[in-house]
LUMMISE-326308 format. One record per residue (C-alpha): residue in one letter; x, y, z. Coordinates in steps of 0.05 Angstrom, whole numbers, padded with zeros to 5 digits, always signed. Layout:
<sites>
aXYZ
...
</sites>
This chain:
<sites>
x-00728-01300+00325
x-00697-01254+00370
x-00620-01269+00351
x-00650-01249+00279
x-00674-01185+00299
x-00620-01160+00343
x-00563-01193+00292
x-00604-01141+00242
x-00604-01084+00294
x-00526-01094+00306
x-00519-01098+00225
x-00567-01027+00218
x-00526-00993+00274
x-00455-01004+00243
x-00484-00985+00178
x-00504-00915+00194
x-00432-00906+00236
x-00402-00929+00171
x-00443-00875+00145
x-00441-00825+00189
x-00360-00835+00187
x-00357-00822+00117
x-00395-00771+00109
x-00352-00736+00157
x-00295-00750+00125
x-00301-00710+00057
x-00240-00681+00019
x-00248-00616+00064
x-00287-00597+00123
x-00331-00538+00146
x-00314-00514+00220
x-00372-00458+00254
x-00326-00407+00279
x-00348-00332+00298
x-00327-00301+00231
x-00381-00358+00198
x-00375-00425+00163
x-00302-00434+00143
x-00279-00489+00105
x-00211-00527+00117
x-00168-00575+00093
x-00161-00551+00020
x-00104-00525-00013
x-00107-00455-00051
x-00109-00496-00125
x-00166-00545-00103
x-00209-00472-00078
x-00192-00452-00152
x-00216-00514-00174
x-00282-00521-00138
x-00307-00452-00118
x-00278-00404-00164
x-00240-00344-00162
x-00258-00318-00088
x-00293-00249-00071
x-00240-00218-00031
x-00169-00250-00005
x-00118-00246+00043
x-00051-00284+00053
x-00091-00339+00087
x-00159-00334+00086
x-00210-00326+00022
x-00280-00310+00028
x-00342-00327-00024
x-00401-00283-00033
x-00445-00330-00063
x-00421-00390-00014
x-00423-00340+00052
x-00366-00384+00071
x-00298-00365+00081
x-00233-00418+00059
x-00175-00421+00109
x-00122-00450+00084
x-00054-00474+00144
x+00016-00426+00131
x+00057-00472+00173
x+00032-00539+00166
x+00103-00582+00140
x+00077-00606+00068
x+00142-00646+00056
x+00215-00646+00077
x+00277-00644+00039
x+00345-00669+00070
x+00402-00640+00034
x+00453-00658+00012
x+00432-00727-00013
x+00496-00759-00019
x+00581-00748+00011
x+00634-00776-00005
x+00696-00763+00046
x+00771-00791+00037
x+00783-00784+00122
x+00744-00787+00183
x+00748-00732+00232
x+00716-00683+00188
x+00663-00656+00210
x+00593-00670+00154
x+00532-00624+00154
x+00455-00639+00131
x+00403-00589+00122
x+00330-00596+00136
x+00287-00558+00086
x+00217-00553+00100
x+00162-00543+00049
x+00101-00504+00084
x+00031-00504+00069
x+00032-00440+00041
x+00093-00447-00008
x+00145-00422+00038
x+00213-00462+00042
x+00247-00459+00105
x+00307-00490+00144
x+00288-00539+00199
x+00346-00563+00214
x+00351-00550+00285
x+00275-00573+00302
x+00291-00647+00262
x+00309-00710+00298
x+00364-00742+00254
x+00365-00822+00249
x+00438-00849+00224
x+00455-00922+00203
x+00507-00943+00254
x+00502-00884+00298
x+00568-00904+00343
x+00612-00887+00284
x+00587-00822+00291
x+00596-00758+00336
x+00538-00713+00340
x+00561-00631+00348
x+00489-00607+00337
x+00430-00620+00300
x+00450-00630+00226
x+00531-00635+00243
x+00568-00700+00248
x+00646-00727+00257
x+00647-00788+00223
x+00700-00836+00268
x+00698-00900+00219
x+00701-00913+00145
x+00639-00950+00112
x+00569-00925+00077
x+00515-00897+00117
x+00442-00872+00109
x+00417-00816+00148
x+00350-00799+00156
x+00305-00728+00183
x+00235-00727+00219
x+00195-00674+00246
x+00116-00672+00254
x+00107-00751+00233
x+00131-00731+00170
x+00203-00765+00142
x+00254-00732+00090
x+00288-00774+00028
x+00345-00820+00048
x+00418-00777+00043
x+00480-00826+00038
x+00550-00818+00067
x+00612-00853+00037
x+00674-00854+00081
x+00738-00883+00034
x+00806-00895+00063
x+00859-00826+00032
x+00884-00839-00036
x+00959-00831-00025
x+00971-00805-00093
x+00913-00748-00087
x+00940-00732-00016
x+01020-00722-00046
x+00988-00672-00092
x+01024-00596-00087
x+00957-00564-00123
x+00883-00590-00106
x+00816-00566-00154
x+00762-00545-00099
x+00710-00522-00143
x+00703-00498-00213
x+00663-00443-00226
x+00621-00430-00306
x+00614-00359-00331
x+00580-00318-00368
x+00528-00309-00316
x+00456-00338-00333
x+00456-00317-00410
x+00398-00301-00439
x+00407-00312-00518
x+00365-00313-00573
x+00354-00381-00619
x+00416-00395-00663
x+00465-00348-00625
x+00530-00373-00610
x+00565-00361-00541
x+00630-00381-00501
x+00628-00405-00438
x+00696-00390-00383
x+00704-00439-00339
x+00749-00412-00274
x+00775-00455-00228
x+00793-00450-00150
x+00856-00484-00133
x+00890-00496-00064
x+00966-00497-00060
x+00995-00550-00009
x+01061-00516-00010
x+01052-00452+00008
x+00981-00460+00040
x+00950-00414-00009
x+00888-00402-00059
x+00885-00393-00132
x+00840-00377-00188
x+00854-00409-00255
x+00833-00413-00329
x+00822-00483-00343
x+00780-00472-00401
x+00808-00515-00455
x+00836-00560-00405
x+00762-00583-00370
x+00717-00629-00414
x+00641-00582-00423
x+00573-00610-00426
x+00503-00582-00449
x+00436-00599-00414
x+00369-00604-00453
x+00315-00638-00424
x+00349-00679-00377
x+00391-00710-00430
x+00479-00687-00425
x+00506-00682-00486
x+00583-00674-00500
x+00605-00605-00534
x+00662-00603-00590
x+00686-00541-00592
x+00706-00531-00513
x+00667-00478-00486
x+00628-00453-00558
x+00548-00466-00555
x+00507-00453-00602
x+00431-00439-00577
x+00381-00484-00591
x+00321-00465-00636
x+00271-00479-00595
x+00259-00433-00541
x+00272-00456-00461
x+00320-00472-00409
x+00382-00498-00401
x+00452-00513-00367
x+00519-00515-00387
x+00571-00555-00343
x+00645-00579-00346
x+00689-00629-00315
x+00756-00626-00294
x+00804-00683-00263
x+00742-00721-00233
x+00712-00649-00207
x+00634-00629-00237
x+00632-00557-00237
x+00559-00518-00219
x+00516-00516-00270
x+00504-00453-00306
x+00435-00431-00324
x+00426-00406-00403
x+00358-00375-00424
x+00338-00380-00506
x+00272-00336-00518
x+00268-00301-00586
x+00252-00237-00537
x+00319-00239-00526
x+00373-00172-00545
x+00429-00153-00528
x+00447-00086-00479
x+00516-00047-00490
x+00566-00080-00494
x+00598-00034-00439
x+00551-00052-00388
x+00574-00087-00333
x+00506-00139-00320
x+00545-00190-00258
x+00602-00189-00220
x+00635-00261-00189
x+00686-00253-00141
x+00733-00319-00133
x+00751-00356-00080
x+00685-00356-00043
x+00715-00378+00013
x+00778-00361+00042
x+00815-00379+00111
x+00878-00353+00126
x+00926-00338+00181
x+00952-00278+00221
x+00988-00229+00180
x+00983-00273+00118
x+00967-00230+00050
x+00907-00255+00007
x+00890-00242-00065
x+00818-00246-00092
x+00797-00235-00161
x+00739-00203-00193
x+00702-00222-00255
x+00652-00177-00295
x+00605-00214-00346
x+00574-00153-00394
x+00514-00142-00422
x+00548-00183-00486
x+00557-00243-00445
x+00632-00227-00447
x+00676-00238-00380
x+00733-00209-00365
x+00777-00202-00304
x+00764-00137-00267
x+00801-00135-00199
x+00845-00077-00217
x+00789-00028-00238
x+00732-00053-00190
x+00720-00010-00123
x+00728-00062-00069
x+00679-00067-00007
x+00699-00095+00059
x+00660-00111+00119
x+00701-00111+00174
x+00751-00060+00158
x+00802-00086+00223
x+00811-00143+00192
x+00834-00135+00128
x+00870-00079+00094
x+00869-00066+00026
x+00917-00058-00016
x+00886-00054-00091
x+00878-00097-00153
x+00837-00147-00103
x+00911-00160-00049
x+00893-00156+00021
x+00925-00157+00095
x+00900-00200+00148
x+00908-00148+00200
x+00871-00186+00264
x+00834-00248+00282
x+00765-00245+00252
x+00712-00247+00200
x+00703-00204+00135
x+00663-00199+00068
x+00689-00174+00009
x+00653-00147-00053
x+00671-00117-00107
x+00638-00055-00145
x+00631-00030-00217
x+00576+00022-00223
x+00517+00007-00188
x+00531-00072-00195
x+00549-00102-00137
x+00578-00173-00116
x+00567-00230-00078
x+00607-00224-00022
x+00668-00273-00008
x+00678-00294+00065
x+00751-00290+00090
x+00761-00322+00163
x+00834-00290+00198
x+00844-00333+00257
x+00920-00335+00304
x+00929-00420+00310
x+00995-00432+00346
x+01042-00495+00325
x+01050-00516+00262
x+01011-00579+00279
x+00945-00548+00294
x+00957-00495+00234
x+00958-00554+00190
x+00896-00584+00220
x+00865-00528+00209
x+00877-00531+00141
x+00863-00596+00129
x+00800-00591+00163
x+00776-00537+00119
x+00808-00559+00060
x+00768-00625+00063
x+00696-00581+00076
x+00712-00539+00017
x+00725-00610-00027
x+00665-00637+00004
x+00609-00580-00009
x+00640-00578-00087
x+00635-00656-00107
x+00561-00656-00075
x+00517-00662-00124
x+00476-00597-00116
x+00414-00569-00150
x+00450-00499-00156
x+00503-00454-00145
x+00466-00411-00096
x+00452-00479-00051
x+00528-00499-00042
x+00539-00421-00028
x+00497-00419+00026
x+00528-00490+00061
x+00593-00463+00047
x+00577-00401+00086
x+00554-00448+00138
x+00624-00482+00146
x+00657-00429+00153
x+00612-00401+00209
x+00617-00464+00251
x+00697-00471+00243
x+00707-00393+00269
x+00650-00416+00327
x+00689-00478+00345
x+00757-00434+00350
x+00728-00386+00396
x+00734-00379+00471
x+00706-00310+00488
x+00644-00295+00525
x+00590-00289+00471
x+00546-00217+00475
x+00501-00188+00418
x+00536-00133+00378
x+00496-00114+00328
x+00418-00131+00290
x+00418-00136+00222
x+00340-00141+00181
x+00349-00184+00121
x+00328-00162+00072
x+00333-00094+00086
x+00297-00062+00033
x+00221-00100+00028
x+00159-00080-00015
x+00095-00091-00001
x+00021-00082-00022
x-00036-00059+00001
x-00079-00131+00037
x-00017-00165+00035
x+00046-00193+00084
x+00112-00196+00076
x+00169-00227+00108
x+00238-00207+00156
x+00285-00238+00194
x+00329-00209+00249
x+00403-00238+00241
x+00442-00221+00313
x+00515-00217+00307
x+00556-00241+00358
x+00614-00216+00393
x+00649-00279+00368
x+00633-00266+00298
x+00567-00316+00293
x+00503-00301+00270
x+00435-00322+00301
x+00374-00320+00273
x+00332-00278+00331
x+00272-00267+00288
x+00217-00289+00330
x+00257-00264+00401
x+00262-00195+00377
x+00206-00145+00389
x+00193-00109+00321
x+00173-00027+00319
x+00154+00017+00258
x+00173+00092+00244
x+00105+00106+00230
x+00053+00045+00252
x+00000+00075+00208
x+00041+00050+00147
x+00061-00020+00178
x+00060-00058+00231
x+00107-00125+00246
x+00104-00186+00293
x+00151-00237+00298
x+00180-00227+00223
x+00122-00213+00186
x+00106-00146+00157
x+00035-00118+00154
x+00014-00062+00101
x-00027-00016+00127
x-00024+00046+00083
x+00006+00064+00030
x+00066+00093+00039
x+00143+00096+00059
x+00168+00084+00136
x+00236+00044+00173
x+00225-00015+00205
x+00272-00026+00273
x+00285-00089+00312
x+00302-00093+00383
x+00330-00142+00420
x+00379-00149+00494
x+00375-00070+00492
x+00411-00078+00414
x+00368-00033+00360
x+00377-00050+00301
x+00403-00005+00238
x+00339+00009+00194
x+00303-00019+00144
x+00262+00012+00095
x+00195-00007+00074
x+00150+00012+00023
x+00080+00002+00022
x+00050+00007-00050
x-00018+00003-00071
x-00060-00057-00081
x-00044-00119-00126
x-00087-00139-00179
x-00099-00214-00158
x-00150-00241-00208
x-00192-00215-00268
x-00260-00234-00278
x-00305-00219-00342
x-00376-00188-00337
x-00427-00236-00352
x-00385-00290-00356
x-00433-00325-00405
x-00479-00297-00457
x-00517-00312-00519
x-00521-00260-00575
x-00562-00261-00629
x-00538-00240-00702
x-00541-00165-00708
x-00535-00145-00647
x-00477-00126-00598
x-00462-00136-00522
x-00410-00100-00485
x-00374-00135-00437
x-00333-00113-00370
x-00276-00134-00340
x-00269-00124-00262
x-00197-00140-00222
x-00206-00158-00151
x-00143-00133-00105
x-00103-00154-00054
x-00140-00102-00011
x-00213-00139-00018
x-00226-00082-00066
x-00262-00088-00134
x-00243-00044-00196
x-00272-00038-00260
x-00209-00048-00305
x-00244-00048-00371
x-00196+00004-00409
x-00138-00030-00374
x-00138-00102-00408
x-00127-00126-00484
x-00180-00181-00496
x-00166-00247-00534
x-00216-00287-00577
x-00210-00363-00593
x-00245-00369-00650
x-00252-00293-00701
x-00292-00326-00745
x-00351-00327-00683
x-00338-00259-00662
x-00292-00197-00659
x-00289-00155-00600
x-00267-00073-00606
x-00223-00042-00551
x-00278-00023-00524
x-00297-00083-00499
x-00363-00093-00554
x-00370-00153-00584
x-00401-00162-00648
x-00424-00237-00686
x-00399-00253-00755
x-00427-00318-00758
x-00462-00369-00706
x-00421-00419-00655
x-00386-00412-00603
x-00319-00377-00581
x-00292-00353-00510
x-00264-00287-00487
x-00204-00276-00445
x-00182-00213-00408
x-00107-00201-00395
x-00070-00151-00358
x-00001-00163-00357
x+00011-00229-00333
x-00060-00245-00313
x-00109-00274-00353
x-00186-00284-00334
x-00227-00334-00338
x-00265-00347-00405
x-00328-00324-00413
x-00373-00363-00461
x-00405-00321-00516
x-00461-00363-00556
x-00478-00336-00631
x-00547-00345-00647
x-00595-00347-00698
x-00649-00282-00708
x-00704-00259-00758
x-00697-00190-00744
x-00611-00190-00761
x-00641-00233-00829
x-00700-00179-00844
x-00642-00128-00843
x-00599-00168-00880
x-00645-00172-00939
x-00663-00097-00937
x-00589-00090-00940
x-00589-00123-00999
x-00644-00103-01033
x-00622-00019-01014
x-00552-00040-01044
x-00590-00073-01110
x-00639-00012-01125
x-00575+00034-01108
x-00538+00002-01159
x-00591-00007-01211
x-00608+00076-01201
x-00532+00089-01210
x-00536+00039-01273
x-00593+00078-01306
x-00566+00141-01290
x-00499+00125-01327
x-00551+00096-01381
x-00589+00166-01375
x-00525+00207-01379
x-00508+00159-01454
x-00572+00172-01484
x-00572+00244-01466
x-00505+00253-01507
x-00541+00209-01561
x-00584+00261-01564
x-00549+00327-01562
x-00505+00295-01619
x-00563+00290-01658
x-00582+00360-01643
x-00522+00387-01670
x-00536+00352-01737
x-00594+00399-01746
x-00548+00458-01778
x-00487+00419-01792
x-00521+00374-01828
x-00596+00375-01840
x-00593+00317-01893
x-00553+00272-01838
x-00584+00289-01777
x-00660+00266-01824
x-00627+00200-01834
x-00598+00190-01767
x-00672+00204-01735
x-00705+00153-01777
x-00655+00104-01755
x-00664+00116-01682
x-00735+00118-01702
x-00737+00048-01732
x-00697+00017-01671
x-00752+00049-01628
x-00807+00006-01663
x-00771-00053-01650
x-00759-00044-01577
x-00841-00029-01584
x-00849-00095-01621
x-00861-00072-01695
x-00785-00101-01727
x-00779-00071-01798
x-00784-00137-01850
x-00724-00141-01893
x-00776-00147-01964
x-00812-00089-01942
x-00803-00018-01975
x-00791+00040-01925
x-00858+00076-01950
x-00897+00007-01937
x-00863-00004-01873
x-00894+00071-01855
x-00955+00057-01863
x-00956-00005-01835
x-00932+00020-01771
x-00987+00084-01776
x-01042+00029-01790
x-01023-00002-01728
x-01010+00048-01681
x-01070+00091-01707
x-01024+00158-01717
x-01053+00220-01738
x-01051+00232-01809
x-00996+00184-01830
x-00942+00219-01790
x-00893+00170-01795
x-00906+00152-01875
x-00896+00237-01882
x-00820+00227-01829
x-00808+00160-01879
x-00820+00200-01948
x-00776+00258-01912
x-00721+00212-01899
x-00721+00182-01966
x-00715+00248-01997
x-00652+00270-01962
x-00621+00196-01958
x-00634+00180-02041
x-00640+00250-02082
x-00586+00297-02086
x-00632+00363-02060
x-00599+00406-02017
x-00630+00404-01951
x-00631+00468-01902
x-00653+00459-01828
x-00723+00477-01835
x-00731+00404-01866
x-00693+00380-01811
x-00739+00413-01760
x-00800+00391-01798
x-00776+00315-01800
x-00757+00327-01729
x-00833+00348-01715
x-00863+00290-01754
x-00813+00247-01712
x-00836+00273-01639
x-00918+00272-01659
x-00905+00200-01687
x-00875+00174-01617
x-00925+00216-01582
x-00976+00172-01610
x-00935+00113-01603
x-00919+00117-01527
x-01000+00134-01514
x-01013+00065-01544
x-00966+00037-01494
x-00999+00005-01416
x-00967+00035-01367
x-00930-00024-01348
x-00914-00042-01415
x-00891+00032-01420
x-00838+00031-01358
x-00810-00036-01387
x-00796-00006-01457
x-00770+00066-01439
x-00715+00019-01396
x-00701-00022-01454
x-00683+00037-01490
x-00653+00072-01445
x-00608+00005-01438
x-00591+00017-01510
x-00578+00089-01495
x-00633+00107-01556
x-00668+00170-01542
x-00746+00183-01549
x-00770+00263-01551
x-00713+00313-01581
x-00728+00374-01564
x-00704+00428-01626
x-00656+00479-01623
</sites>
């Protein structure tokens, strides 16, 4: 009995640890700092998700009203890393191979990692190491490198080390890299455009670069949804009808060039055609000996899409003006050992710069090696299979810095700070982002962003620590870093007021009944923590107009019950729906009716009036006849006299004689003295005898007429009355006529 009862205890106590471990293991987790209950472990989409669109928010921290709880969310936690590139292919060993480390933060940022990673390489005695991320391969074969950093691994990259094809290595003229233009089109559906495609050769004989048409020569491709289809007509696309994005590629003697981007929206037009929209200049990469000349080239693509070649009219920029010396049309000098950037200029468009590297290498031997060596980089960074231009750029860049470091032998000292970028905006409750580059007395930059000690103009606008800009006010000031007694040259930063993060509609559910309205409000919350009533600012949006229409004024009126949903947008933002319920109501069907029933008796008064207005001219027609013609006007008033009757209900009998019809009708409707039998023996007299009649018979027909339907209407119940006046008023016969 007792090995029962403690086997049960043991059971009940792992139980509730079970328990107890689960329940503190949710999907997030609430921590009791001093600024409250904060949550942790979400991401900013799952907050969306769960809580809603938060009171107030900062860059890392978003806080609830209705929850009292603020939601912290980790900046530099490493999400996932990316080694790139993921695959080489080299034709000789003793070239050095770079990988980069990209690191994907918890709060969206990308950055290089590179130096903080722990590389793993297949066969790692093949290899020498330089530094983190740089390798000399010493053996041909296939290897698989690998990057760690915080328990968390990268994707497998691959390196292929082949034995030099003789044939290739004979060649006078090698392709390094091929280069697509026009610049990232942006065309509407249908529209047809020519891609250039330039390429970048390098001359064996004379150890120089050159830029070439190869056009019709390279083989082009179009990209649509993953899928590469061949193109017919060379360069010539036609855009797609659907609207998206896409790439356009060639290929030429085994080399891929970089993809370029192409844009089809039906927003799409065109700018003059005069307007210079890009500038490439070509090679991107240039290194050349002492007192050797170089020739760049610059190419404009227009607002068109058109390129064109515009080294002789653009303004050239250099960098390091000892170095090289222009000489126009995009020749220049190597002067002296060093490192320059040129750019070229056409109005306020600027280009990316090129990077020239002017070293002295003594003996022909090493000269050659030198060439080789960066020769093979160049071929390396353009058969990589990158994910864009701008990628391979940057590597590129990062050759060429470590070949001028590992060629020089002078004591290294900080010249010069440079801010990148140097022009930042920033709102109001927000951060932004700097680094310090230091420049190096042997031409090498170092990122010093988080050794430098950063100072404002004016504090009360911004404020900065290790990199990261603060908006305090709004406002304009320069931003200085300072490092190993080096200050920086400016930059400038401009705080601007605060950004509309989310809209929100007021209530955000509602039922209205028929006939009636509500008025809704739409409130933006700001980067600041500030609220704003934006009501006038926003264009609303209803699912479903047959529920409900909605003014600019934000009132929204039923047409008919269900359901629908009402957005707010500004710009780019759109709110939440808010739920609007039509409903059912006796009041909006009481008005409804009355509606109705005010439109019926309006119409039926404006229907007897136009009946009113026709009998009325009946009637002065008739009145006329009295002196025109006494004997007409007599027979016309016993006609109007008989229809009367038979709107009353006495009809005239077809075998009757007019004087028996008379006093037929007197007998019935009891009139004084046989008035009608006298109007009936009246109206035979001037319809059957030739007498001449004058109006003083007419009048005295006229007077037997009026007593007659005097009598006739007293007869008559009230009801009875109304009924028949209408009827003939519908047949626009007149009763009483007044004489002249």
């Amino acid at each position: 009995m007792r090995r029962i009862v403690i086997g049960i205890l043991c059971l009940a106590v792992l139980f509730f640890r079970a328990e107890a471990v689960l329940c503190q293991s949710p999907e997030y987790r609430t921590v009791n700092t001093s600024r409250g209950n904060v949550i942790v472990g979400l991401n900013r989409d799952r907050a969306l998700e769960l809580f809603g669109v938060p009171t107030s928010a900062s860059s890392d921290l978003w806080y609830y009203a209705d929850l009292q709880q603020f939601v912290h969310f980790s900046q530099r936690s490493l999400a996932q890393m990316y080694l790139y590139p993921p695959f080489l292919e080299l034709t000789s060993t003793g070239v050095p191979v770079e990988f980069k480390v990209f690191g994907y933060l918890g709060d969206f940022t990308v950055k290089d990692i590179t130096a903080q990673a722990e590389f793993i390489i297949s066969e790692k005695e093949n290899f020498s190491t330089v530094r983190p991320g740089v390798f000399i391969p010493k053996k041909e074969g296939v290897y698989q490198v690998l990057a760690s950093s915080q328990d968390a691994a990268s994707n497998p990259a691959f390196i292929v080390i082949k034995k030099p094809d003789d044939k290739k290595a004979s060649a006078k003229e090698q392709c390094l890299a091929i280069h697509v233009l026009p610049y990232k089109p942006r065309l509407r559906p249908g529209s047809r455009i020519e891609f250039v495609a330039l390429g970048i050769f390098f001359s064996s004989s004379d150890k120089s670069y050159v830029v070439k048409d190869i056009s019709r020569q390279a083989q082009w491709f179009f990209r649509q949804a993953g899928q590469e289809q061949p193109l017919k007509e060379g360069g010539m696309v036609t855009a797609p009808q659907e609207e998206g994005k896409f790439s356009v590629f060639c290929t030429y003697d085994g080399l891929k060039s970089y993809p370029q981007e192409m844009e089809v929206s039906a927003a799409a037009f065109l700018r003059p055609a005069s307007e210079v929209a890009n500038i490439t200049v070509l090679p991107e990469f240039i290194f050349a000996s002492l007192n050797e000349n170089i020739m760049v080239k610059a190419f404009a693509t227009y607002a068109d899409y058109s390129v064109k070649e515009i080294s002789s009219r653009a303004k050239w920029k250099i960098s390091d003006s000892e170095t090289l010396i222009p000489f126009g049309g995009g020749l220049f000098a190597c002067r002296s050992e060093g490192v320059s950037e040129i750019s070229a200029l056409s109005g306020e468009v600027e280009s990316q710069a090129a990077k020239v590297i002017v070293a002295k290498i003594e003996g022909d031997d090493k000269a050659q090696a030198k060439k080789k060596e960066l020769l093979a980089l160049q071929t390396q960074n353009a058969a990589t299979k990158a994910k864009d231009a701008e990628q391979l750029l940057e590597e590129m860049k990062q050759d060429a810095r470590e070949l001028e470091n590992s060629a020089a032998d002078e004591k290294r000292t900080l010249k010069a700070i440079k801010i990148i970028p140097d022009y930042l905006k920033v709102h109001l409750g927000e951060s932004g982002e700097v680094a310090a580059m230091g420049i190096y007395s042997d031409n090498t930059q170092e990122d010093i962003t988080l050794l430098a000690s950063w100072e404002a103009l004016d504090p009360a606008i911004c404020s900065a620590e290790r990199g990261r800009v603060s908006a305090n006010h709004k406002g304009e000031t320069r931003l200085y870093a300072k490092f190993e007694g080096i200050t920086s040259s400016p930059a400038t930063v401009i705080v601007e007021g605060p950004r509309l993060l989310s809209v929100s509609i007021i209530p955000p559910e509602a039922t209205l009944p028929m006939g009636r309205t509500l008025s809704l409000k739409a409130e933006g919350y700001y980067s600041d923590a500030s609220r704003k009533d934006i009501t006038s600012e926003v264009h609303w949006e209803v699912t479903d107009q047959r529920i409900i229409k909605i003014n600019k004024k934000a009132v929204v009126s039923p047409i008919a019950m269900g359901k629908a949903q009402v957005y707010a947008v500004h710009k780019e933002l759109r709110s939440l729906p808010a739920a609007i319920q039509v409903v059912f109501s006796f009041l909006w069907l009481f008005k409804r009716i009355a509606v109705a029933l005010a439109a019926l008796l309006l119409f039926a008064a404006a229907f007897f009036a136009m009946l009113f207005a026709f009998t009325e001219r009946e009637k002065r027609k008739l009145q006329q006849l009295i002196d025109k013609d006494p004997r007409g006007f007599i027979v016309s008033l016993h006609e109007n006299a008989c229809h009367l009757l038979s709107i009353f209900g006495f009809r005239p009998k077809a075998f009757l004689a007019p004087r028996d019809y008379a006093r037929m009708a007197d007998a019935t409707y009891m009139t004084e003295k046989g008035a009608f039998l006298r109007f009936t023996v009246k109206f035979q007299e001037a319809h059957y005898s030739s007498h001449v009649q004058r109006s003083e018979d007419a009048l005295s027909a006229l007077g037997d007429y009026n007593g007659f339907l005097k009598t006739l209407l007293s007869r008559q119940s009230k009801s009875a009355l109304v009924l028949r006046v209408a009827l003939a008023l519908f047949k626009t016969r007149p009763l009483f006529i007044p004489g002249p």
